[in-house]
N, C-alpha and C positions, 0 to 999 in steps of 0.2 A: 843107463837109461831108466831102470827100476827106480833109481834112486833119485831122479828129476822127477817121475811121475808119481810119487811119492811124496816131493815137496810142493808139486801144483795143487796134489790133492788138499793138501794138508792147507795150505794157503784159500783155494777155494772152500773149505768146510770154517775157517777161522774166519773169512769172510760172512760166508752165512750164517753163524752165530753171532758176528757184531752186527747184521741187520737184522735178525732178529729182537737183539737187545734194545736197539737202538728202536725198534715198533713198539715194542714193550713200552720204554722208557717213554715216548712221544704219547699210549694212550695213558699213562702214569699222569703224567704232567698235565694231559686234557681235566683230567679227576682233580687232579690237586686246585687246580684255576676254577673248575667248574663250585668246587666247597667252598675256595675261600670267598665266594659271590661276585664272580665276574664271566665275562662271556668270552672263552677262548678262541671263537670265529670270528669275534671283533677284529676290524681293522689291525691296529696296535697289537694283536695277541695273537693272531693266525699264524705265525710263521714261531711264535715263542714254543711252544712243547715240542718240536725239531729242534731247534736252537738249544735247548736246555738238556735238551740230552744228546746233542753231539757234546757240548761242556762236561756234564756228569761222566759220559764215556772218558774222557780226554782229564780229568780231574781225578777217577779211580784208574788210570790206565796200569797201574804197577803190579797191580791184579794180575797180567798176562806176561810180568816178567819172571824170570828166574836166576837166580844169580850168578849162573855157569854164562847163561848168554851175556848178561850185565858186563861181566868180566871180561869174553871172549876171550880168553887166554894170554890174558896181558900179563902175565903173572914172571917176573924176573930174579935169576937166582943173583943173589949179589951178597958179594961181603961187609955189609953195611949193619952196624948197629948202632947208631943214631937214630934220636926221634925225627916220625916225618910227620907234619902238620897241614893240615890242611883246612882253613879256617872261615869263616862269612861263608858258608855254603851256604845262599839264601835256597827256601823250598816254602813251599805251598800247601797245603792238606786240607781235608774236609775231616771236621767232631763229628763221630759217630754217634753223639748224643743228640745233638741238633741239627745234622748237617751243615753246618755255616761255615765259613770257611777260619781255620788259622796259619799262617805263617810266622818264619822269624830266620833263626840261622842257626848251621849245624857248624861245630866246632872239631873236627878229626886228628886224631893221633895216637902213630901206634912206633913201635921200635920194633925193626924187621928180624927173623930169626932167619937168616940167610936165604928170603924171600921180600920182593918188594912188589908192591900192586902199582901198575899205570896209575899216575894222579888223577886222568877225569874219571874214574872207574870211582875213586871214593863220592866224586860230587856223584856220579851215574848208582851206584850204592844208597843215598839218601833218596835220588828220587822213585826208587823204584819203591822204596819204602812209606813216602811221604805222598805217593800217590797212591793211597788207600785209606779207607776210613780209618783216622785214627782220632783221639782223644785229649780231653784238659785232663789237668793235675797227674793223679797216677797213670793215665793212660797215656800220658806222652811221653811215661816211663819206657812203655814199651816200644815206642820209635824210639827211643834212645836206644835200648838194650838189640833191639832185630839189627839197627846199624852196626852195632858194636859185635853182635854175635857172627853176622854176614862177614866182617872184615875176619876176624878170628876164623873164621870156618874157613875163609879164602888160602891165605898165607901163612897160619898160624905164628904167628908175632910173640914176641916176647911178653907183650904187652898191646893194651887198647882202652885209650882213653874217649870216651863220646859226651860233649855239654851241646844242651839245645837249649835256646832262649825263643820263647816263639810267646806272641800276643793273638789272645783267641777272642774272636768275636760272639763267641757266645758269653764271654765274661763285659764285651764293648755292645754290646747290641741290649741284651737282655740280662735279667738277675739284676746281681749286683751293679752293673755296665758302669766300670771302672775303666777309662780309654789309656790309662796310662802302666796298666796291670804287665806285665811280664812271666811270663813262667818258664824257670828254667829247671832241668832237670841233669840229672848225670850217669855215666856208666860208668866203670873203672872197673878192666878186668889187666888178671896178671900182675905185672911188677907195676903197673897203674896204680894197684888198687895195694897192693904189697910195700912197695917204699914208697916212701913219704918222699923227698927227696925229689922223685920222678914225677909224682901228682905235681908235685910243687913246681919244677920247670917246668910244668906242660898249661897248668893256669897260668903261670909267669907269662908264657910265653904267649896264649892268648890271650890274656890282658884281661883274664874274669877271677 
């Protein structure tokens, strides 16, 4: 019984901080509209600084995850060492430099040390990561590398290989605004990164 009223609690208090957030967020967005020279009470804009921050909540939600729940315990001992791939992980993010949105696709592979992870756990693995302020160029290193480190901390794998190809629209919007730019990055830990061999069928194998 302790331990149900322990999780209403906890449920109710995590409630009350996302509508707190979400007030915050709503008079955020009044200020933001009000600078750029438009009138938030207008017709067409009355309902938008609600709107814009149930999105922002629901666009950083991976903030509230952690990777034991991510996982749930899918975690299976098996005698398997073959590579497992798991590849077009499409995901979503916001540039912490511009806020604006990039996407693209996460590329997964790792060879199991007598441990293998549930497949949608790797797709549920990027999103918890890819729903958080991340970044262009080096900084989509580190989506790369939190993916790669997440799976390693899980199962620890022989190996773990992570490529992400993602087009940011802070590079299509503004700057340089190049629509056809790509940016792809890599992780390579273990015999990943160790034999050549292994990198080699694992690009082979997804076809970059």
């Amino acid at each position: 019984m302790q331990m149900q009223d322990d999780k209403c609690n906890g449920v109710v208090q995590h409630s009350s901080v996302l509508a707190l957030q979400h007030e915050n967020l709503c008079q955020a967005y009044e200020t933001i509209i009000r600078h750029c020279g438009d009138d938030y009470r207008r017709p067409g804009l009355i309902k938008t600084p609600e709107r814009a921050a149930q999105a922002l909540l629901f666009f950083t939600k991976g903030y509230e995850d952690n990777l034991d729940d991510v996982i749930n315990g899918a975690v299976f001992y098996e005698d398997h060492d073959d590579m497992v791939i798991v590849k077009d992980i499409e995901f979503h993010s916001l540039c912490e430099h511009h806020l604006v949105p990039f996407s693209g696709k996460a590329h997964i592979g790792y060879i199991p040390n007598k441990k293998i992870l549930g497949l949608s756990k790797i797709a549920r693995i990027t999103e918890m990561f890819s729903r958080r302020l991340q970044g262009t160029n080096l900084v989509q290193e580190r989506l790369t590398k939190q993916i790669a480190g997440a799976l390693t901390k899980a199962i620890q794998p022989t190996g773990v290989g992570v490529i992400i190809e993602a087009c940011h629209m802070c590079m299509v919007m503004r700057g340089v605004q190049k629509i056809n730019a790509v940016t792809v990055t890599s992780s390579m830990m273990g015999v990943f990164r160790e034999d050549q061999k292994t990198r080699e069928e694992f690009l082979k194998l997804i076809k970059i």
